[in-house]
N, C-alpha and C positions, 0 to 999 in steps of 0.2 A: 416459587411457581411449580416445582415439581417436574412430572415428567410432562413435556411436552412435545404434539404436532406440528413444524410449521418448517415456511420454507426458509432460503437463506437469504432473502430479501429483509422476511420478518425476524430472524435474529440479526442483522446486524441495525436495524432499528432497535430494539430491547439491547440490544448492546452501548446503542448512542446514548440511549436514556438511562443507564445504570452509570457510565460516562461523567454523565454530565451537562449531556447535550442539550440545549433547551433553543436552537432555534436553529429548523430546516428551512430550505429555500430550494426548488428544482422546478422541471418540467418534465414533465410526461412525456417517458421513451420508453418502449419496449426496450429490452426485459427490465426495467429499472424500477417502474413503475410502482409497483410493492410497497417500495419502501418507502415514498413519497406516503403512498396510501396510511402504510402503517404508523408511520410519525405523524398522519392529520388524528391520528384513533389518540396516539400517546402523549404530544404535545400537552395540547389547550389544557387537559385538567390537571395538570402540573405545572400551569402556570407560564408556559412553553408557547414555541411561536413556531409555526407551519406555515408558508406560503408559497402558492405559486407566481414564479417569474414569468414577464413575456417569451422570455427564454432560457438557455441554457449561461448566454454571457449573462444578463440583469441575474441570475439566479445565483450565479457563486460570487459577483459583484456586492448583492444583501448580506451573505454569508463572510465577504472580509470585512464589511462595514460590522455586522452585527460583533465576528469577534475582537476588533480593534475598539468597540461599544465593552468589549469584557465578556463577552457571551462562549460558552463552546459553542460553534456551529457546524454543520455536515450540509453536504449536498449530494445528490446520486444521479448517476447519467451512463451513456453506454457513447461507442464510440461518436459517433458524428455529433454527441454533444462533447465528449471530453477535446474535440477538436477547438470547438468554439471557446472553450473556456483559455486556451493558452496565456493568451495574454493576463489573465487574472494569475492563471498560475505562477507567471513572470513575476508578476505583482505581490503574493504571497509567501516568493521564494525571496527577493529581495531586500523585503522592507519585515519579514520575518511574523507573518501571522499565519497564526496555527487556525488551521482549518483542516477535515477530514473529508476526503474526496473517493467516492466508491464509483468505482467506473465496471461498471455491469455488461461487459463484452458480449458482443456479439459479431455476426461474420461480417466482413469488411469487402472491400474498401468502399467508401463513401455510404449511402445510404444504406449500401448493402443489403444483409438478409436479417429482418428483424425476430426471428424467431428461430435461429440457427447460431449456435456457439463458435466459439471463436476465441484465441489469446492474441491477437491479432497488434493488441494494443500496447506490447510490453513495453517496446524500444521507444514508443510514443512518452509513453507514463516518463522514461526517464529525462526522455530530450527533447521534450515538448517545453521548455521554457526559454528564452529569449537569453544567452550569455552560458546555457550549459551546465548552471550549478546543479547538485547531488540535490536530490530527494527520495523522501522512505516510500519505498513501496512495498504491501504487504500482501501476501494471497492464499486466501483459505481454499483449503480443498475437502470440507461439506460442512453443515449446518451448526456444527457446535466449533469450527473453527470462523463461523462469519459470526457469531458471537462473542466468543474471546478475542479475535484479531480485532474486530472494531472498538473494543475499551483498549486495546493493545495501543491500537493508532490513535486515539483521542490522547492516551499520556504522553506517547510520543511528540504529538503535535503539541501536548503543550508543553511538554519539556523541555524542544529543541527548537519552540518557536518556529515551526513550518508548517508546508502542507504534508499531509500523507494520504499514501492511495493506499485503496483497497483492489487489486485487482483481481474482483470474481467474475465467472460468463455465467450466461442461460443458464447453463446446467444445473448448477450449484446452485444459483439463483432462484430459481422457481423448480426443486425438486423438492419437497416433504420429508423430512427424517421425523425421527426423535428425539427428542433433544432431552436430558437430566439438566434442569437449569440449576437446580440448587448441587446439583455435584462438581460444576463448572468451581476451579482455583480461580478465583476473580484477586487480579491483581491491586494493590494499591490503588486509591485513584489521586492520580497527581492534578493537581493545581498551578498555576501560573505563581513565578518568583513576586511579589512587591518587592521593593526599590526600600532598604532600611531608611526608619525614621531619621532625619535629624540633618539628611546631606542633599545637595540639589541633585535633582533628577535630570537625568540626562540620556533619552531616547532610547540611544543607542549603543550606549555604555556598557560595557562588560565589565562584573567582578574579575580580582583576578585572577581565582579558581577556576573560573570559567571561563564557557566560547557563548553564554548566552544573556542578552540583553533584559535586564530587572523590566517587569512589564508595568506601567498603569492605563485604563480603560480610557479613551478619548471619552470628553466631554464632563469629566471631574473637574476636582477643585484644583489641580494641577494641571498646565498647559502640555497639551502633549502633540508633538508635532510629528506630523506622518506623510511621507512623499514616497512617490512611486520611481524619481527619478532616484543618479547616486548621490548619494548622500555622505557625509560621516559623524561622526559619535553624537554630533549634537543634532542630527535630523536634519540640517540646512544643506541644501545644493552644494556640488562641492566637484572642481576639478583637478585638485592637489592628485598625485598619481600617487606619488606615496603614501596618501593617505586610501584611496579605489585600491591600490594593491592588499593593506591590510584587511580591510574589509570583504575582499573579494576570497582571501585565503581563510579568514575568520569561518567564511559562509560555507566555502568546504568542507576545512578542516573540522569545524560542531560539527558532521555526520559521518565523514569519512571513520576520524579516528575513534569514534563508539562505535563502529557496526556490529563491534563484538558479541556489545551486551545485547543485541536485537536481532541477533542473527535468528531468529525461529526454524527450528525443520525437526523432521522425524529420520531418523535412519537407523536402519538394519542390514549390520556387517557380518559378513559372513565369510570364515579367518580359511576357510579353503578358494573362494572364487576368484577371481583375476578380471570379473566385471564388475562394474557398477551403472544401476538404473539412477538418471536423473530426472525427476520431471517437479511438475507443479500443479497447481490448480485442480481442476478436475479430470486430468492425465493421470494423474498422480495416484487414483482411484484403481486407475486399469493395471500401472503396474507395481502396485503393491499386489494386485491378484497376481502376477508372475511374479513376485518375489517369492511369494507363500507355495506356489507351483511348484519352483524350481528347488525351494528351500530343502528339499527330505532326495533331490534325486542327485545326478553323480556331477551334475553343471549347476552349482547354486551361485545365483547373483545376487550381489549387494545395492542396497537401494537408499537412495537421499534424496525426500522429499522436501523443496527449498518452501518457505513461507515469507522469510523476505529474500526478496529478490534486487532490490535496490536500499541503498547502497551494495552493490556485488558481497556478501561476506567470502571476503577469500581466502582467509584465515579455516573459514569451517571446510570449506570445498577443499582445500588444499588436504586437512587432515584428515577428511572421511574417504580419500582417495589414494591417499599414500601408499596403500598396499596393494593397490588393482594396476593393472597395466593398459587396460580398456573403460570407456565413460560411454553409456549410450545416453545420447540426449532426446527424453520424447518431449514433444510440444505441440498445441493446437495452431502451428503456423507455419510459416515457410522456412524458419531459422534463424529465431531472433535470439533468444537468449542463449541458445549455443555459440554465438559469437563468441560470448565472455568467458561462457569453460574452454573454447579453445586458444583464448589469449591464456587465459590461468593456467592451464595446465599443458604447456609445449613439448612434454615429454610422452604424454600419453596421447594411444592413440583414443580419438574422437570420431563415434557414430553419430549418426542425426536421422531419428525416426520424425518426420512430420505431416502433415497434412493440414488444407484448409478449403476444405469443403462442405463444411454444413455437417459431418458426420464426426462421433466422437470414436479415438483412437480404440481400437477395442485392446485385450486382454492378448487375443492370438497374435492381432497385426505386431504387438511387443516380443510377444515370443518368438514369432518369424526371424525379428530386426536382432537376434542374441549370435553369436558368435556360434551356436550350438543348433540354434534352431534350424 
């Protein structure tokens, strides 16, 4: 495709369909909207399925039926829909079907401000499911990362048999870059495991290399049974506790102990400073312009830009911070994911730049919040 115009709505559509993705299901929310649009254009003549739900529940409800059918699917929403989807996501994290979930933030709470950004949704994205299990969360911060991130999350999702989010806002969402699509490193595209020829299938079964269950598509030549309740390896109800415990640490354990490999971010270290900028998303923008600022004067700060954000990689945070003695955390909210750098890291001291008002962090408000400014 070459160089191209568009927003980051419409790459992480182009992203679902390079992917894999061949069937959306959403409803129309500001800012999310896009991308609904963009997959009715991409779908159909690849043979692919776009439709709209009576809502945002029916909508990612078609979206586990389609991929437990065998299908990659996506769905897109902004907060007061990722609300209603909970329960599905409960249902996705439990019984293990990959599905790609972009949650297109906007300012909160409740109906809030549709046309006003916001990361409002972070702490939601992780503990929005019913029992507390890990899930991937990813978040680009502009146009050629909502493109890569979203084949990022499609392999994910089907590697680790989950869901994953994409958590973008407005900004990012409906802003226009340029995007080099043929310069983009497009990763592998992974595929769901089959079940080896020759041995019974068994749901929920793990190799013993692995933490994830061989897949085949409901409604084949082999039965395949699927419940929202708990279950164990064979799919059937089940209230053996010894057997809910394995299961239960299984469901963690697959995400916790890779986060290494998925850890995404950018940083730039800088071997005289004693700070470090954290941010995300479309934050993440402003202070990289103070990183470049400060970078040539006599107070230069080091900067770690996260992209997953969930499972916490604490591994990376841990060693892009070893050398500072200070972490300023900025964010589009009142103090959500600065929680976690202050659980991780109890030796340093922790700032916290934020706001949640409709207005994006600017460049200066960052440099104000430095230890120097």
């Amino acid at each position: 495709m070459g160089f191209c115009l568009m927003e980051g709505n419409e790459a992480m559509a182009w992203g679902a369909v390079v992917s894999g993705c061949r069937f959306f299901a959403g409803y129309p929310i500001t800012p999310a909207t896009t991308i609904f649009n963009t997959m009715l254009k991409l779908l159909p003549p690849l043979g692919g399925i776009c439709l709209q739900g009576e809502d945002e529940i029916a909508s990612i409800g078609y979206c586990l039926g389609a991929s437990m059918g065998g299908l990659k699917a996506m769905t897109a929403t902004s907060g007061p829909g990722i609300s209603l989807c909970s329960e599905h996501i409960s249902f996705a994290v439990g019984s293990e079907i990959p599905v790609v979930i972009v949650d297109v933030q906007r300012l909160g709470p409740s109906t809030g401000s549709a046309t006003r950004g916001a990361d409002g949704d972070i702490q939601f994205l992780r503990w929005g499911n019913s029992g507390g299990l890990p899930v991937i969360v990813l978040a680009p911060v502009n146009v050629s990362d909502c493109y890569l991130l979203t084949i990022k999350a499609f392999n994910l999702a089907e590697e680790f048999r989950c869901p994953v989010f994409i958590a973008s806002n407005k900004e990012i969402a409906m802003t226009r870059e340029n995007i080099d699509m043929d310069a983009v490193d497009i990763p592998k595209i992974i595929e769901r495991t089959p079940p080896p020829a020759g041995k019974p299938f068994i749901p929920f079964g793990v190799p013993l290399e692995s933490k994830i269950p061989y897949f085949l598509p409901i409604g084949g030549d082999v039965i395949v049974r699927q419940t929202s309740s708990t279950h164990g390896t064979d799919g059937y109800i089940t209230t053996d506790s010894d057997e809910i415990a394995r299961v239960q640490d299984r469901l963690k354990t697959k995400l916790i102990s890779k986060v290494k490999r998925f850890s995404f971010h950018e940083s730039y270290l800088e071997k005289d400073s004693d700070t470090l900028l954290l941010a995300y998303g479309i934050t993440a923008r402003a202070a990289r312009d103070v990183y470049q600022e400060c970078k040539n004067s006599r107070s230069p700060v080091s900067l770690l830009i996260l992209k997953t954000l969930w499972p916490v990689p604490e591994e990376l945070i841990k060693e892009k911070t070893e050398h500072v003695q200070r972490v300023v955390v900025v964010e589009m909210n009142l103090g959500q994911y600065v929680r976690e750098i202050e659980r991780i890291l109890p030796d340093k001291i922790i700032d916290f730049l934020g706001q949640m008002d409709g207005r994006l962090i600017s460049p200066n408000q960052i440099a104000k919040a430095l230890p120097h400014g």
